[in-house]
C-alpha positions as CSV (number, residue, x, y, z in Angstrom):
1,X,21.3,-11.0,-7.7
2,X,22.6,-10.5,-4.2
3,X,22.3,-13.2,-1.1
4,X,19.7,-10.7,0.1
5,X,17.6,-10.7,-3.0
6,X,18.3,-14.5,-3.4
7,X,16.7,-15.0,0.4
8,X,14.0,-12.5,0.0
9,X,12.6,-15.0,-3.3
10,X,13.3,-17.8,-0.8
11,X,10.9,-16.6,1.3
12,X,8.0,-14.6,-0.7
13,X,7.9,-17.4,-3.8
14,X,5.5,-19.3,-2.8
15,X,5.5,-19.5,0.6
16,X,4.7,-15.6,1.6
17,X,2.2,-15.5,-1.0
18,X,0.7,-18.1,0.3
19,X,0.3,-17.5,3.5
20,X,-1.1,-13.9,2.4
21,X,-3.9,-15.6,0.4
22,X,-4.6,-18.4,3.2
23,X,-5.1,-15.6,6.0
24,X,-7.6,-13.5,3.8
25,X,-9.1,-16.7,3.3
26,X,-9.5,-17.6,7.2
27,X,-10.9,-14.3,7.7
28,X,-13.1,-14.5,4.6
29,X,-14.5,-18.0,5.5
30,X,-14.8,-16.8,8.9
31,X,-16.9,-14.2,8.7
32,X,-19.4,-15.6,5.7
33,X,-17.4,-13.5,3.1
34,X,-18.0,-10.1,4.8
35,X,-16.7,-7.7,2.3
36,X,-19.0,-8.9,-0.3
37,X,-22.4,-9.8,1.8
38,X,-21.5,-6.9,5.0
39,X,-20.9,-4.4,1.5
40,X,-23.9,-1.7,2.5
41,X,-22.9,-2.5,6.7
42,X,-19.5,-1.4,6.2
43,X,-20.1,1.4,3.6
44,X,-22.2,3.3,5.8
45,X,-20.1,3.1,8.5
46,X,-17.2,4.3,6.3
47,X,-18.2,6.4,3.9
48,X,-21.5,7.2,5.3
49,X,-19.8,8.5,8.3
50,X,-17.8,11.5,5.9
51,X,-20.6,13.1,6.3
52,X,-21.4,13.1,10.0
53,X,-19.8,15.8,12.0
54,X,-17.6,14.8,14.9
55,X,-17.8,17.1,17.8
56,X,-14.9,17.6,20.5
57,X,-11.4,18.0,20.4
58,X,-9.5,14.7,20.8
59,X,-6.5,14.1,21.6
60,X,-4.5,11.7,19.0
61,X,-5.4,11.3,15.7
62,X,-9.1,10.9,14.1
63,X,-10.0,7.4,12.7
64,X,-10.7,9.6,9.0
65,X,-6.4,10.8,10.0
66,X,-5.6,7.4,10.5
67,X,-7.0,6.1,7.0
68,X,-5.3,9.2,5.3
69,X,-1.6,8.4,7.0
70,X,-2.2,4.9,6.0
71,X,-3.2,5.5,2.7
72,X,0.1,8.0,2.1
73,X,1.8,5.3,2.5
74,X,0.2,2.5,0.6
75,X,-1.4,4.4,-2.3
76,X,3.0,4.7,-3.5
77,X,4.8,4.5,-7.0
78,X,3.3,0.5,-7.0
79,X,0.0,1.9,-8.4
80,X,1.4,3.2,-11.2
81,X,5.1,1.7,-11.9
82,X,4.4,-1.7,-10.3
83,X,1.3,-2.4,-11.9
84,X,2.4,-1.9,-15.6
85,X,5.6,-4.0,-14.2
86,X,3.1,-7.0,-13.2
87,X,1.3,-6.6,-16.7
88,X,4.5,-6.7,-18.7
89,X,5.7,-10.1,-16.5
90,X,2.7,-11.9,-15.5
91,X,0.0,-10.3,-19.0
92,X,-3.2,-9.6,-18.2
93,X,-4.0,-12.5,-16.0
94,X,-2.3,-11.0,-13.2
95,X,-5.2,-8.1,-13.2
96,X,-7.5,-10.6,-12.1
97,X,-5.1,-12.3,-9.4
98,X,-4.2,-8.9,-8.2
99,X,-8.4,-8.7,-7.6
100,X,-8.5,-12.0,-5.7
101,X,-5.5,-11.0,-3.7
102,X,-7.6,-7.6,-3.0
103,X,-10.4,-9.5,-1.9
104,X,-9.4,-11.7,0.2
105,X,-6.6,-9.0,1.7
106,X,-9.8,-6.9,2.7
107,X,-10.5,-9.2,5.6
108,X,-7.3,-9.3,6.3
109,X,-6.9,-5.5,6.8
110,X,-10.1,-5.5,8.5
111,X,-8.2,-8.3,11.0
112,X,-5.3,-6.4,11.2
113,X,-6.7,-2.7,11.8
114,X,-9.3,-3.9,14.3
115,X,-6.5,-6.2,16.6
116,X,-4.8,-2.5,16.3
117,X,-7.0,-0.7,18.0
118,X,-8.3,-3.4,20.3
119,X,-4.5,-3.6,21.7
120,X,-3.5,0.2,21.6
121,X,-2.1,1.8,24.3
122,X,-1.2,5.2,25.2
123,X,1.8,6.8,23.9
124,X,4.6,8.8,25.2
125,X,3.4,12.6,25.3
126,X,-0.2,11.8,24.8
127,X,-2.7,10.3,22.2
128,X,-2.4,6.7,21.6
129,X,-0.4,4.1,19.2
130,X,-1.2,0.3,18.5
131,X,0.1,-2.0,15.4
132,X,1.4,-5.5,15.3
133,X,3.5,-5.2,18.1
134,X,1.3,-4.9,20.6
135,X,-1.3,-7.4,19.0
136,X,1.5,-9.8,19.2
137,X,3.1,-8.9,22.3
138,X,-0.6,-8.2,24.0
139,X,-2.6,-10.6,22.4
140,X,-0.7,-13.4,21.8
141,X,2.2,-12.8,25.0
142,X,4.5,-13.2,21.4
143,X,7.3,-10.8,22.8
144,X,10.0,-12.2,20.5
145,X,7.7,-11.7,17.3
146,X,6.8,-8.4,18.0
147,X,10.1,-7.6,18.4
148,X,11.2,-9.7,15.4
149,X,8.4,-7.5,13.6
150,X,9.6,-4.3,15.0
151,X,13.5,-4.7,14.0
152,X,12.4,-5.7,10.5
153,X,10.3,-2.5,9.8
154,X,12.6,-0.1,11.3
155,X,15.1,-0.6,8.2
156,X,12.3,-1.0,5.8
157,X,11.2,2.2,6.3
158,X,14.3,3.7,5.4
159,X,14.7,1.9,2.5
160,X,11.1,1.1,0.9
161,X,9.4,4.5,2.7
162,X,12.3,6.8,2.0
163,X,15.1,5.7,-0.4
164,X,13.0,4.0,-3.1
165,X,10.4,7.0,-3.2
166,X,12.9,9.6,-3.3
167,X,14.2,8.4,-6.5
168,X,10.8,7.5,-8.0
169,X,10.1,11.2,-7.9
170,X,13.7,12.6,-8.9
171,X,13.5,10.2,-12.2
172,X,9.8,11.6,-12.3
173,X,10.8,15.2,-12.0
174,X,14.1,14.7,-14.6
175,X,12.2,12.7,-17.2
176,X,9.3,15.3,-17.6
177,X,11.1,18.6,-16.8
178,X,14.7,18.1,-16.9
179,X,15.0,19.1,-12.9
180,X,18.2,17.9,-11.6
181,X,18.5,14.9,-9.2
182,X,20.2,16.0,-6.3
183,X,18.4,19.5,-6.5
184,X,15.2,17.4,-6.1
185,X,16.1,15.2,-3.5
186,X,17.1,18.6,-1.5
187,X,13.6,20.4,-1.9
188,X,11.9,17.3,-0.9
189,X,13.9,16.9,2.2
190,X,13.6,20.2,3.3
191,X,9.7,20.0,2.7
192,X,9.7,16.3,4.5
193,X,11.2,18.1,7.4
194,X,8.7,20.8,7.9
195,X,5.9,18.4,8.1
196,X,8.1,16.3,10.4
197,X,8.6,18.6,13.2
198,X,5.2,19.5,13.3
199,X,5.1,15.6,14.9
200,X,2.4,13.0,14.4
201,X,-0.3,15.3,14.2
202,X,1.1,17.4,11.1
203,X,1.7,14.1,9.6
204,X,-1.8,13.3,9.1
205,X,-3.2,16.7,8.6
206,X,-1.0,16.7,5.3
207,X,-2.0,13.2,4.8
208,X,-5.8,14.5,5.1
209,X,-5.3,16.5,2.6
210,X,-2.7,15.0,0.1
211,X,-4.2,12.0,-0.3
212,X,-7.9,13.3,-1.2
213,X,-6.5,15.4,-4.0
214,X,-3.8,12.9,-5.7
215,X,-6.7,10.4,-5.3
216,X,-9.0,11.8,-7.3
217,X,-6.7,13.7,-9.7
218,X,-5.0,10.4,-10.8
219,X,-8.7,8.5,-11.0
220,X,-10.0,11.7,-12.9
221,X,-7.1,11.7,-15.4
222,X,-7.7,7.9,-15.8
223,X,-11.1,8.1,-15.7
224,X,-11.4,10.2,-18.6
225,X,-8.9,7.8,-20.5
226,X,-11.4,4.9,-20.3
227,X,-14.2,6.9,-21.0
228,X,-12.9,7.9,-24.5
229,X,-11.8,4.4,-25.1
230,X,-14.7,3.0,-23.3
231,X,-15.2,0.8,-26.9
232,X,-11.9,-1.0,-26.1
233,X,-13.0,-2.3,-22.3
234,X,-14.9,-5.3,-23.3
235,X,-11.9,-6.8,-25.1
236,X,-9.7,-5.6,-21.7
237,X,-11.8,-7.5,-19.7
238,X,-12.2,-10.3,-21.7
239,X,-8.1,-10.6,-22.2
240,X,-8.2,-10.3,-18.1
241,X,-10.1,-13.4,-17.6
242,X,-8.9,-15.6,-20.6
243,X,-5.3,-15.1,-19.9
244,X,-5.8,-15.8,-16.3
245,X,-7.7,-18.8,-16.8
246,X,-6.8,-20.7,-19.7
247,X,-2.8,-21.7,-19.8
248,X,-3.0,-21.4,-23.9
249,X,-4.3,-17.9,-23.9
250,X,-1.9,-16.5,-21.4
251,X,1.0,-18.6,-23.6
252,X,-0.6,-17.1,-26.4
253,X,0.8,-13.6,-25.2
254,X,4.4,-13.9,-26.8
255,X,5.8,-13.0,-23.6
256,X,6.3,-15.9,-22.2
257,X,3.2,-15.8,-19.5
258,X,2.0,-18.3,-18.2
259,X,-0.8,-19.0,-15.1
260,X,1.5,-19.2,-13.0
261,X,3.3,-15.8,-13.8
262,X,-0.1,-14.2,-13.7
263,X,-0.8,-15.8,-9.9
264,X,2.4,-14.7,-9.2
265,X,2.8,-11.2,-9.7
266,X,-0.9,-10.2,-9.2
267,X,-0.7,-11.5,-5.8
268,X,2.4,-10.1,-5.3
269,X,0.9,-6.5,-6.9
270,X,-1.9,-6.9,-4.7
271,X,0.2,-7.4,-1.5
272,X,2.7,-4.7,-2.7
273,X,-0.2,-1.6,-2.6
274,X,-2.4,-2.3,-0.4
275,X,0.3,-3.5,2.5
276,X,-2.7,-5.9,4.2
277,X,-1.3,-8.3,5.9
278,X,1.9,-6.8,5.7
279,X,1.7,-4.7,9.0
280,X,3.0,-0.8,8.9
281,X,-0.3,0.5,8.1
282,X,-1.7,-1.0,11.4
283,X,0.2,1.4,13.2
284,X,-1.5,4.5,11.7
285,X,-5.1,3.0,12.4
286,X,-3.9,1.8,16.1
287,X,-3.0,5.7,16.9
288,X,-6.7,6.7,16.5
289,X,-8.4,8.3,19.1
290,X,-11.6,6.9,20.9
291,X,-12.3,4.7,17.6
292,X,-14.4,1.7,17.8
293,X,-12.3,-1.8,16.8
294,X,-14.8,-2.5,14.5
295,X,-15.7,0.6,12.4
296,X,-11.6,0.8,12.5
297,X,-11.2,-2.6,10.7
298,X,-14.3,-1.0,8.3
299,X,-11.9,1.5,7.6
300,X,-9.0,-1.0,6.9
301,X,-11.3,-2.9,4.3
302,X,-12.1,0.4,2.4
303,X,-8.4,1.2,2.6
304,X,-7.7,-2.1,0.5
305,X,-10.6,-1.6,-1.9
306,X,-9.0,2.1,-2.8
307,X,-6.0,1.4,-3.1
308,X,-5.8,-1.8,-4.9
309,X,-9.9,-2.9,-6.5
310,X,-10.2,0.8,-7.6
311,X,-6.3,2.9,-8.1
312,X,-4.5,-0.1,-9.2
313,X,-7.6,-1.3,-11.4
314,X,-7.3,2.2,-13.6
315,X,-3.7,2.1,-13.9
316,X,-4.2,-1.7,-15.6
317,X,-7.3,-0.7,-17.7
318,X,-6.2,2.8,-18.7
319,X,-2.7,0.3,-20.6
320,X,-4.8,-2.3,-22.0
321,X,-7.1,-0.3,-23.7
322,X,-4.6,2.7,-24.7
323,X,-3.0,0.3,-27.6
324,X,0.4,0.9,-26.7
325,X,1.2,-1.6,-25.0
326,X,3.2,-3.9,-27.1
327,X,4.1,-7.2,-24.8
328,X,7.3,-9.6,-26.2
329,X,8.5,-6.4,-28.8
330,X,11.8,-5.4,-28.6
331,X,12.3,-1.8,-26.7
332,X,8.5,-2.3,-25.4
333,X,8.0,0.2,-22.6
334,X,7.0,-1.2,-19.2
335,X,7.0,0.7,-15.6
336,X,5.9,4.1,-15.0
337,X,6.6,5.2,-18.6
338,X,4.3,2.7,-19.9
339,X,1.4,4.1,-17.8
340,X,2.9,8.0,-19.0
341,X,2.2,6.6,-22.8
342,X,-1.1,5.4,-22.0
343,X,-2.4,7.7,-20.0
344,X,-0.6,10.4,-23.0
345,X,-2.4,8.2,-25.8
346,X,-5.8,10.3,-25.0
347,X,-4.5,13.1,-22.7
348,X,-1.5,14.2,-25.1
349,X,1.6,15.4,-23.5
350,X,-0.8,16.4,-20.2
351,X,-1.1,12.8,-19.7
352,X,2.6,12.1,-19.0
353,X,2.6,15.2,-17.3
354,X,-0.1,14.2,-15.1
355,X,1.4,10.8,-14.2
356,X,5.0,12.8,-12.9
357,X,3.0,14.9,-10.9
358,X,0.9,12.4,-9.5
359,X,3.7,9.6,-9.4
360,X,5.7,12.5,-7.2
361,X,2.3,12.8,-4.8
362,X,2.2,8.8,-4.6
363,X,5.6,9.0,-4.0
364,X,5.9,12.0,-1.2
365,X,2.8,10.8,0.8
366,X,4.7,7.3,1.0
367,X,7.8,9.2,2.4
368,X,5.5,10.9,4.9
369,X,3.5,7.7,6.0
370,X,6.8,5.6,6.2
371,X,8.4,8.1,8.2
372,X,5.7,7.7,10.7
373,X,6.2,4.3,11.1
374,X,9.7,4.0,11.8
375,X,8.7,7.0,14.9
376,X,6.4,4.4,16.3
377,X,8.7,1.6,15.9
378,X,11.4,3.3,17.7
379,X,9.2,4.7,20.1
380,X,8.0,0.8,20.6
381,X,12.0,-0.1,20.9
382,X,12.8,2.5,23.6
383,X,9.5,3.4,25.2
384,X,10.1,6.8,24.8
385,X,11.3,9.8,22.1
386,X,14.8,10.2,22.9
387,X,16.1,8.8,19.8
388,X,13.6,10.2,17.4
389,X,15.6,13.2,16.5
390,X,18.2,10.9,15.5
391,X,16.0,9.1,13.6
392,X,14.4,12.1,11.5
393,X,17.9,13.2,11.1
394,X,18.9,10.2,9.2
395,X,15.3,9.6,7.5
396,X,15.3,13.2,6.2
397,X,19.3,12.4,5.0
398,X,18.5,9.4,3.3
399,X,16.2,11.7,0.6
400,X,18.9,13.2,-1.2
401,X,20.7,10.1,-1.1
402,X,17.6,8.1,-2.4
403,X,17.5,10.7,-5.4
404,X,20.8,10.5,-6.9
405,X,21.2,6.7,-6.1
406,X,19.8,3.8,-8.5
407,X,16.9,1.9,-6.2
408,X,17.0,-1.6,-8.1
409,X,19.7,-2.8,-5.4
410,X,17.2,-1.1,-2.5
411,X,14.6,-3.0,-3.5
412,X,16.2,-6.2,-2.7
413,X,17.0,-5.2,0.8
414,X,13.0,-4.1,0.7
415,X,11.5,-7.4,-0.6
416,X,14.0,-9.1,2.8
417,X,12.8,-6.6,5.3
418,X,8.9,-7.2,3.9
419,X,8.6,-10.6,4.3
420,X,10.7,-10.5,7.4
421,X,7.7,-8.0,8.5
422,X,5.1,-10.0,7.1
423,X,5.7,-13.5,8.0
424,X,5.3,-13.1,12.1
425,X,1.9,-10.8,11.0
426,X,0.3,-13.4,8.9
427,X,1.1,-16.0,11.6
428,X,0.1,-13.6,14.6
429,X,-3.3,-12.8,12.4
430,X,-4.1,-16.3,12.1
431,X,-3.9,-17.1,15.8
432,X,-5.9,-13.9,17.0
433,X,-8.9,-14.7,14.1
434,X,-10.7,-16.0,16.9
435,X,-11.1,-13.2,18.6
436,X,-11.0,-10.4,15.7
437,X,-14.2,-12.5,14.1
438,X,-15.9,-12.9,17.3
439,X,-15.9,-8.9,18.0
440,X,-17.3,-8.7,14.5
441,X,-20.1,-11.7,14.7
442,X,-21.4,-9.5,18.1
443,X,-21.2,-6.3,16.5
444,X,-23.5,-7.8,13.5
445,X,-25.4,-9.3,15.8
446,X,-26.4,-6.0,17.0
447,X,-27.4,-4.2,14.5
């Protein structure tokens, strides 16, 4: 292990994780456990208002745009290679701390994409933008944070939003239909680069629609799986909870798991896809137009129930129950070819097939989401858009290079530059709970 993947540990194990978990709690305490008593309040705003018809043209994105950007980059290759990674480290234990992660990190998004939009400003050339930076700077008068915050994401989404998905779908694309690497990495440059000169705008059409269809074709698929192996979910439930719990069941795994492997790497799983409390995603939900802080931060809670409570939550059930998952055996698969097997154990060879195409969709909205957020960082940097075709120049290089490259030293620089993001967040969150609770309180008080 590198220096940089030797300080990124220093800083996530246990301190990072922590501090996640102790801000959802803050927010959780401090608003009486909204996500779970506020459920039928914040549905109806959310999903309730699909079906209401906005009228007008606005300029900037729509606060449905803003999910989908946000979601394209969340909803990545973690919900299907990370997760069967956390089962095969942490067993089945770390399903259940990935949930507690999840729903405590729903107040936290809720915190983080309401302070987004309460703090946006215009942007250069129209519409608006928001995100930690200006909750920091703005909100707090933190101008060395948000600039700390703001150095730290520009690299990350070069690495984690481009690099690392690029070569999740070129070894998707090789392992399931022998497509060369570097022929891969080309196409999905060239397509990246027609949705990023259309701006910010074409960016979350594409998301709009993208993330809608990979969404329900992966829950379908997976769906389906536990339905015809709906005999096996009691037992996966009950190996959730036991292992989880009770030290001598999670030794009993033969893989060496122990509580505090399952604590670890479900909190870390749960951190790792739904990005609440991280900080990137803000930025999508801080460019919506005319959006109410509230029914924004509604938005960032449903955000973090998708992606992690339900997307993550098939990928974990769909292994457990498939029976070929074989913890502690020598050659046992793990990663996104353990989730191909499961999901192939019922589906047949569709079911690997399905996985590469929807581990390519995961992976292609990320690069479009990520791509985003490095524009707004920049933008936040210079205060205006003359270095942005720099910046797509060298996003849209780094593709190819991402496909023929291995990512496992990537990810090191990844975990640094997350944490680096995360840490003057969590701490920014904490001090502005104050005022992100109060805005809730008078909003519940009003209906």
């Amino acid at each position: 292990m590198s220096w940089v993947g030797t300080l990124a540990d220093m800083l996530w194990e246990p301190w990072l994780l922590g501090l996640f978990l102790f801000t959802g709690l803050v927010y959780s305490l401090g608003s009486g456990f909204f996500q779970l008593f506020g459920l039928p309040l914040w549905l109806r705003a959310t999903l309730g208002g699909l079906l209401r018809r906005q009228r007008g043209k606005k300029s900037g994105l729509s606060p449905l745009q803003a999910l989908a950007t946000a979601l394209a980059s969340t909803m990545g290759t973690g919900s299907i290679a990370g997760v069967a990674t956390a089962l095969t480290l942490g067993g089945p234990g770390a399903v259940f701390w990935m949930w507690v992660s999840a729903l405590l990190g729903m107040m936290t998004g809720f915190g983080e994409k309401l302070l987004s939009v309460r703090f946006q400003r215009p942007a250069p050339g129209g519409g608006m933008q928001g995100g930690p930076m200006f909750y920091l700077r703005d909100g707090l008068g933190w101008k060395g944070a948000a600039l700390w915050f703001t150095l730290a994401c520009l690299p990350a989404t070069l690495a984690g939003g481009d690099l690392v998905q690029s070569s999740s779908i070129a070894q998707a694309l090789e392992s399931s239909f022998a497509l060369p690497r570097l022929g891969t990495g080309l196409v999905t440059a060239a397509l990246a680069a027609l949705v990023l000169m259309g701006g910010v705008g074409r960016i979350a059409r594409v998301s709009a629609a993208l993330v809608p269809a990979m969404a329900l074709l992966y829950l379908g698929a997976g769906g389906w799986v536990l339905l015809c192996r709906a005999d096996a979910l009691p037992g996966a439930f009950q190996l959730i909870f036991s292992c989880a719990l009770s030290p001598r069941a999670a030794a009993g795994g033969g893989a060496g798991w122990t509580v505090a492997s399952a604590l670890r790497y479900g909190v870390a799983r749960g951190v790792f896809t739904n990005e609440a409390g991280l900080g990137p995603s803000a930025m999508a939900h801080g460019a919506a137009a005319h959006a109410c802080p509230v029914r924004q931060g509604f938005w960032g809670m449903f955000e973090v129930a998708l992606a992690t409570l339900l997307v993550c939550s098939v990928t974990a059930l769909v292994i457990l129950v498939s029976g070929v998952w074989q913890p502690g055996s020598p050659g046992a698969l793990t990663g996104a070819p353990l989730t191909a097997a499961a999901f192939s154990s019922v589906l047949g060879p569709a079911g690997s097939r399905t996985v590469s195409l929807c581990l390519l969709l995961f992976a292609f909205s990320s690069i479009l989401g990520w791509s985003y957020y490095g524009q707004q960082c920049l933008r936040y940097l210079t205060g205006d858009d003359r270095l942005l075709p720099l910046y797509r120049a060298l996003f849209l290089l780094c593709i190819p290079l991402g496909a023929v490259w291995e990512s496992g030293v990537v990810w090191e620089l990844v975990d640094l530059c997350n944490a680096l993001m995360a840490l003057p967040n969590l701490l920014g969150l904490i001090a502005l709970a104050p005022k992100a609770l109060g805005t809730l309180n008078a909003v519940e008080k009003a209906v």
